[in-house]
N, C-alpha and C positions, 0 to 999 in steps of 0.2 A: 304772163310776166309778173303781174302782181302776186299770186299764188309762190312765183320765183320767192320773189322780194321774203315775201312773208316768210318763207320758211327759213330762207335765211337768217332773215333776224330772230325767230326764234333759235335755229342752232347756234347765233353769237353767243344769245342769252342765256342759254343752258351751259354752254363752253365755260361763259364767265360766272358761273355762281356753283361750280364742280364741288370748291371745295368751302366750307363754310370758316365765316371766317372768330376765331376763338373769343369767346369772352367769359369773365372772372366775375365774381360774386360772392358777398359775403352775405350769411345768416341774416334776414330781418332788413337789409338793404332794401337799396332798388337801383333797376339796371336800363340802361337806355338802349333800345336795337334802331339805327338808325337804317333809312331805304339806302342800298349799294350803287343801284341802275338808274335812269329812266324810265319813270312811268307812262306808260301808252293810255290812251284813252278807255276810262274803263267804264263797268255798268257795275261793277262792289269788287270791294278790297275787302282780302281775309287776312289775316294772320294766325296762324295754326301751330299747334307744337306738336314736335314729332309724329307727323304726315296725318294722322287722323282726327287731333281734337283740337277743334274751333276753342282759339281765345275772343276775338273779336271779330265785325266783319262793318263794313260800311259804306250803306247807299248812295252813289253819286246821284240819281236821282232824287231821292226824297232826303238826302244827306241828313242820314241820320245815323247812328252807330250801334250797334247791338252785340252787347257782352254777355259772353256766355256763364250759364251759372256759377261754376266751375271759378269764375275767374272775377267775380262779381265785387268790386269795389277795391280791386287790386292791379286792377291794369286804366291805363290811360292811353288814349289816341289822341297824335297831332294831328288834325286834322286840316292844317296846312301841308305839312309836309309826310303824313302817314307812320311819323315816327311812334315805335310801342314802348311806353314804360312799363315794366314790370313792376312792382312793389313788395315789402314781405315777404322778399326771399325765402324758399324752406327748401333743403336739399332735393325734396322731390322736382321740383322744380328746373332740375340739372338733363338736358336736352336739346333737339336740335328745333328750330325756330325761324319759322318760313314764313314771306309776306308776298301774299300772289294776287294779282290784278286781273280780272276776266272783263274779257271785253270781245271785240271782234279777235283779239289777239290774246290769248293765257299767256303771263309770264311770270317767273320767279324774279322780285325785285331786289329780296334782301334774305339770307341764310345765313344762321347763328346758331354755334355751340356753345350753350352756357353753362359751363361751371358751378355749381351754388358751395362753397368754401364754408366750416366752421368758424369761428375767431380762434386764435390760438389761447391758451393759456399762460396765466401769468408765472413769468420764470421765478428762479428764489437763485440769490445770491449768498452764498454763505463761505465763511473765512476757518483755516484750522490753524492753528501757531501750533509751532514747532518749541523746543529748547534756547533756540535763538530765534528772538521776534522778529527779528529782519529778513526772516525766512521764512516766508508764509504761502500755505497754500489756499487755492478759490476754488471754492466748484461753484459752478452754473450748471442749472439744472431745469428741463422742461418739457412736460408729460415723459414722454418716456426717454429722452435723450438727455445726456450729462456732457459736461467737460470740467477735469481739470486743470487748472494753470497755476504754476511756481511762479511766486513772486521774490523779490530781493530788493527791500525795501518799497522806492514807487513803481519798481520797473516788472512787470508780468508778462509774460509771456499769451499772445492772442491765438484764438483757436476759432475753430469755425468746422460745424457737423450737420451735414443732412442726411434726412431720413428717405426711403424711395418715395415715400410720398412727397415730398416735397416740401420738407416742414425743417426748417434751418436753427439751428441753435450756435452762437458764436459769443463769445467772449474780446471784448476790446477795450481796447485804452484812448479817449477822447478827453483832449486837453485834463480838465481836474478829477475827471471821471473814468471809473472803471464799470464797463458796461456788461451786463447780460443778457443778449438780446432774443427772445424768442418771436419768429415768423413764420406765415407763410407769402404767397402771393399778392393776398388781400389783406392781411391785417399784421399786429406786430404788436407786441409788448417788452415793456422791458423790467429789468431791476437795476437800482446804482448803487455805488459804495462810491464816495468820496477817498482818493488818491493821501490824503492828509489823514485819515486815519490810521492807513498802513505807516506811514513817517512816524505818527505820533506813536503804536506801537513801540517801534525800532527805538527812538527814540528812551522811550520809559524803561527798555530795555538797557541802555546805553549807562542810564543812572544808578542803576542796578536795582534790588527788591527792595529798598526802604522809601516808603511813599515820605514825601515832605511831612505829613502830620506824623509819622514814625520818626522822623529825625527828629522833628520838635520833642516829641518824648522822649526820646532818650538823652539830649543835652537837658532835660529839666531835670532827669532820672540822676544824671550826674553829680548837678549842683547841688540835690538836696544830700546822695551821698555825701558831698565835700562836706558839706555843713555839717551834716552829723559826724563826721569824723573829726572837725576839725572842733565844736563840741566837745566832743569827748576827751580831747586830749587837753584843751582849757578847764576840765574840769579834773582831770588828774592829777595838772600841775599844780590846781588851787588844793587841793587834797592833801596833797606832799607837802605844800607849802604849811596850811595849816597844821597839820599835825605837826610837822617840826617845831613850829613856835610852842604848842603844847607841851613836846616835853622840854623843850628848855625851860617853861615857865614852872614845870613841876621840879 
């Protein structure tokens, strides 16, 4: 009957740890696999990565912990609750991650497929003007994925691109901000352009092509014209005037 029992509960436990359950990680992190089941009375707890190589293992007897080389100043055990930290993420690291209990009873308590993710790259925002500035366009742009979007004044149009892999590039409008966002699952960067830019283009556009200090010049450009003309023709009349008195005097 006991033998029943026992086999029992080991096929619950195998039933329930079929499929492992997924986790994500980024470059240089570190990642927590917590125990799934109940633990049964054990004589050492292992945790192993991908069915053959010991990361750590530890004595309930002489409770003590022993980390394998491999893995040596990069992983931590709770030793309250058998939880594994990883640390120093590096893509090799990307695998399935078992924590098993031997005792009168073997069991899988906790099964992990970890991920290990790049950081994404930082996107680049950039603007091209047209003939009329209030018609502008944006690309967003990130490792190898683009978008662009027509603007009309403050108002653009939002785009949103993924790669199979799973790496998202999208263009948005958030309140004063025009956003381009590059991610994946674990990480995200962005770039911004301030929304009043675009305005202030349109804008300058609306004034037409003489900047303020061009205006100033050329009403100065004027009044000296006036002056010199108006010069000239005070000196003409003193001229005329002059000479006439001369030959009446002669």
């Amino acid at each position: 009957m006991v033998m029943i029992l026992q086999l029992i509960l080991v096929l619950s436990t195998l039933i329930s740890v079929t499929v492992p359950s997924e986790v994500l990680g980024l470059v240089g992190n570190s990642v927590q696999m917590d125990i799934q089941h109940p633990i049964p009375e054990f004589k050492m707890f292992l945790w192993v990565f991908n069915k053959n190589k010991n990361i750590l293992n530890y004595n309930s007897k002489t409770k003590t912990t022993k980390r394998y080389s491999a893995y040596e100043g990069r992983v931590e055990l709770n030793e309250k609750n058998y939880s594994l930290k990883l640390k120093n993420l590096q893509k090799t690291d990307s695998g399935l991650y078992e924590a098993k209990a031997f005792g009168d009873v073997d069991r899988v308590v906790a099964e992990y497929r970890l991920s290990v993710l790049d950081p994404v790259e930082a996107p680049v925002l950039t603007l091209q003007l047209s003939r009329d500035t209030c018609n502008i366009t944006l690309t967003c742009r990130g490792h190898d994925l683009s978008i662009k979007s027509s603007c009309y004044k403050e108002m653009c149009e939002e785009k949103e691109v993924t790669s199979p892999g799973g790496i998202t590039l999208s263009l948005s409008v958030n309140g004063s901000s025009i956003i381009c966002n590059h991610s994946n699952t674990v990480s995200w960067k962005t770039d911004v352009l301030e929304r009043r830019k675009l305005k202030q283009l349109c804008a300058d556009e609306g004034e037409g092509s003489v900047s303020p200090s061009a205006g100033v010049s050329v009403c100065l450009l004027k009044i000296v014209l006036y002056s010199i003309s108006l010069t000239l023709m005070l000196s003409a009349v003193i001229t005329v005037h002059v000479r006439g008195r001369l030959i009446k005097s002669s």
